[in-house]
Every structure is written in C-alpha cells, then in structure tokens.
Phi, psi and omega in degrees: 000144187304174257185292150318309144003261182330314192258003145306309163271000162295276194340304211274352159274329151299306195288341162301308149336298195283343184313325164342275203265014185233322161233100162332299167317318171314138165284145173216144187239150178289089198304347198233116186265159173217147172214121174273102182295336168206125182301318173340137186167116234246031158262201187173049143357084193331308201279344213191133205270340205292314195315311166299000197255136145348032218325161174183110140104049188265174179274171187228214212271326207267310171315299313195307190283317152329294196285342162288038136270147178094353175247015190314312187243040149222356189275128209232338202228149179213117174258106166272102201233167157223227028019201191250074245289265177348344161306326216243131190308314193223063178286271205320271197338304172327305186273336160304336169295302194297335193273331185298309173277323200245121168309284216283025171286119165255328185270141147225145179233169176186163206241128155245165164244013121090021186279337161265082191273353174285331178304303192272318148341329188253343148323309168300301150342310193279329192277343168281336180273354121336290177116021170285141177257140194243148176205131187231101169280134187274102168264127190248107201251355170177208200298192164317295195243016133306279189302332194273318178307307177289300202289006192024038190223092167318147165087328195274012123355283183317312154009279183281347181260311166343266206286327163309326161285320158296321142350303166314294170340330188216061150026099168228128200247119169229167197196112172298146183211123179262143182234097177298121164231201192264346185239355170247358192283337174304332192257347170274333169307317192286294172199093183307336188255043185243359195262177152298139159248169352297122174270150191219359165240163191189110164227186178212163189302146167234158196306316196242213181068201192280011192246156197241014190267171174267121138318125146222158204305000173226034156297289166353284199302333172263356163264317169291333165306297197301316212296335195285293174329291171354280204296310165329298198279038201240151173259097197262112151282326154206131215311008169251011177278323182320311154320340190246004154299315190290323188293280160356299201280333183287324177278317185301322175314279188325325187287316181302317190256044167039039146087029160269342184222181161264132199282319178235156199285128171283126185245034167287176190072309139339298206234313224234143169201165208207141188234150185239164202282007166280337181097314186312134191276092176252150183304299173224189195286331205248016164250182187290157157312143178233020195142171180217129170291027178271299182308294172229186192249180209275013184288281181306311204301301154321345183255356220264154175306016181271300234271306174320325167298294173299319218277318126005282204272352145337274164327306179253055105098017176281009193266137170307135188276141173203168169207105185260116221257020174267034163229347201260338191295303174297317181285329156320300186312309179283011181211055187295335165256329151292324188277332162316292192335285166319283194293357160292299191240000000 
C-alpha cells in the first residue's frame, strides 16, 4: 500500500474526529463502502449458510452505479465481498466506473475464496493496473485437511496457496485470512505452524449475519485459545499490521465478556457503511436496513431518519454486539488511545 494511501486515511479519520467530536452537528459521510456483490458461492462453508440461499432481486452494475451519486468526493475504500466476488459478470465494467468517476478513490478491496484463481488474478490485476492500491484477502482456515474440510471443497487449499503466490508474483499485497471456529481451533492451538503464513486477517464465527453457528461458552472458550495463539504469533512487518494486531487483542476481550458489549465504541456509519446483495443499505451486516439502494441512492439514504436512529442505537451500545474486522479498523482508528490502551493491557 502507497505511503500516501496510508496518510490519506490518517487524514480523513482525524477530520471525522474532530467533526465528532467538536461539531456535533456536521455531516460525515462514511469514506469506506463494503458491498457484498452477490450471495452466489461455490464454497460450501461448515459456518456459514450463504451458499444455500437462493440469489433473488441482487443488485447489478446500474444499482450500484446510481446509488454513489454524489459520492464522487468522499469515497476514498471500496470492499468488495460476497459470496464469492469472482462470480459476478461485471467487476471490470465496475472499476471502470469507480476509476473514471471517483479521483480520491485509492482502495479497492476484496475477499476470495481463490477456487478461481485465475479469475481472481485477473481481477486484481486489473484494479492495479487502474492505479488503485489493491488488497486481496485469501481466506485460509487451517492445514491441507482442515481447511479442504470447513470449506467442504477439495483441492481448495492447494487454490489459495496457487493465487497467493501469483498474486506475489505481479507485486499484489495479499494475506490469508482465517475465520476461528470450533473446528479449526484444536489445530491452530495444537499446532499452529501447521497453518501457511502469513496469516494477517484474523475473525471469528459469529450467531447471526451470514454465519449459522449458535455460540456456546464453551466453542468460546476454545476459540479464545486459538485468538491468544493467533495473537502470540502475529508478527508485524508493517506498522499498519498494528492495527489488525490490536483487532485480535480485542476479539479475545469480547469473547472473554461472552459478546455482551463492545470492548470500544463502534463508528460504522461514520467510517462505514455496508450494502448487501438484495440492495439494502446497512450500518453493518447484523443490524437493520436503513434504505435499499435500489429505492435511493446512498446520499439521500444518509439524510434519512433510519440512518439517525442507528446511529442512536449505536451510540448507546443497543446494537447486535459484534466485532468484525472489515468494520473493527476504522472504530480503531477512531479510538486511538482506548485501543492502545487496550492492546498494552
């Protein structure tokens, strides 16, 4: 990642501080969109249901395109999710827009599940070649027969290491990312240096959202084991991995006080905002709709008494508890000193 990059977004999270916190009142528009472009997905996931569901009503290129007027000069990150990102027809066509229209766009990002690796290659490929700086997470839950197992897809292991290395290859900054569960945790505790490194994203199941597990305290508990291994071993190679070190010590706090609060205050809506492949607009996946961009675009939707309400139940801590990390970077950011704080003690 660019060197400017990195202090653009220093920049645009201080002035969302002080707008916070000095003019109440202010509009702040959220610099970072995450759009799950389609539920289609051909992995078939232990954790997770979206693969059963039916795609109906998803949105395409013209929704998509519509709902960003007017955001042409704050959108600085763009998270691209699914499903499976590499499904959907009109990725290039996407980015031709976004390079066309939004100047101060520098990220785009996106999660794979790397069974097209060529696919997904030439994808990246394409956003770098744009002039975007691109990052691309692999997700990778444990060895060869760990990972082929949760992911209920043979072979796909072999996949993610296949695009991690072409990914290198054509200077791409990618990083496998694990989602700790009850079925990878015996093996990151057990032996952790059975997993591929780097690993550099790092979450866990959660009750609701695209994930079908129940938690129970005592999945937790063994799940806070692995995040501890995790964290022991994580390694910082470059000072914005701190952050997602900090994210880590934090998941373990939440798990510890068994998902009832947030260990830091949550700024989505603020830094964030998250659109799902039905078009609904949300502060994050596990709260209510606030608009559907179909209807409007996400400008208007931002003004609207929906959007004033989450931001409410945010703010007094009445939000399905979560701690995620395409949303935990940005409330880091936005809490710089409780998150030190936090990763010390």
């Amino acid at each position: 990642m660019k060197f400017s990059t990195i202090l653009q977004i220093i920049k645009i999270n201080l002035i969302i501080l002080i707008k916070k916190n000095f003019f109440r009142n202010s509009n702040i528009k959220p610099y970072k969109i995450l759009i799950n472009l389609t539920d289609l997905c051909n992995s078939r996931c232990k954790f997770c249901d979206i693969w059963t569901i039916k795609p109906k009503n998803e949105i395409n290129l013209e929704h998509i395109k519509n709902s960003l007027k007017g955001f042409e000069q704050d959108l600085y990150w763009m998270s691209f999710s699914g499903g499976e990102v590499t499904l959907v027809n009109y990725f290039y066509e996407l980015v031709d827009h976004l390079e066309k229209n939004f100047k101060k766009l520098k990220i785009i990002a996106f999660t794979t599940n790397a069974l097209a690796p060529e696919r997904a290659l030439k994808f990246a490929k394409y956003c770098k070649d744009k002039g975007f700086d691109i990052l691309i997470t692999i997700s990778l839950d444990g060895d060869k027969k760990t990972h082929d197992q949760i992911r209920g897809i043979n072979g796909n292991y072999e996949k993610c290491l296949t695009l991690k290395k072409k990914l290198e290859e054509n200077n791409i900054l990618t990083n496998y990312g694990i989602t700790v569960s009850e079925t990878n945790a015996d093996l990151i505790i057990n032996n952790y240096s059975a997993l591929p490194t780097p690993i550099k994203a790092v979450t866990f199941v959660h009750s609701e959202g695209i994930y079908n597990k129940v938690n129970k305290n005592d999945e937790d508990n063994k799940i806070i084991k692995a995040l501890e291994v995790i964290y022991k071993n994580y390694k910082l190679t470059k000072l914005y991995e701190l952050i997602e070190k900090i994210h880590i010590k934090i998941s373990i706090n939440f798990l510890k006080n068994q998902r009832k609060k947030n260990i830091i205050p949550c700024d989505v809506l603020n830094t964030s905002i998250h659109i799902m492949p039905n078009g609904d607009l949300k502060p994050c996946m596990f709260m209510d709709k606030c608009g559907n961009i179909k209807d409007n675009n996400i400008a208007e939707i931002m003004k609207s008494s929906q959007i004033m309400s989450a931001k409410k139940i945010i703010k007094e801590n009445n939000c399905p508890k979560c701690w995620m990390n395409c949303y935990s970077p940005h409330s880091i950011m936005q809490n710089p000193i409780r998150s030190i704080i936090k990763l010390i003690f």
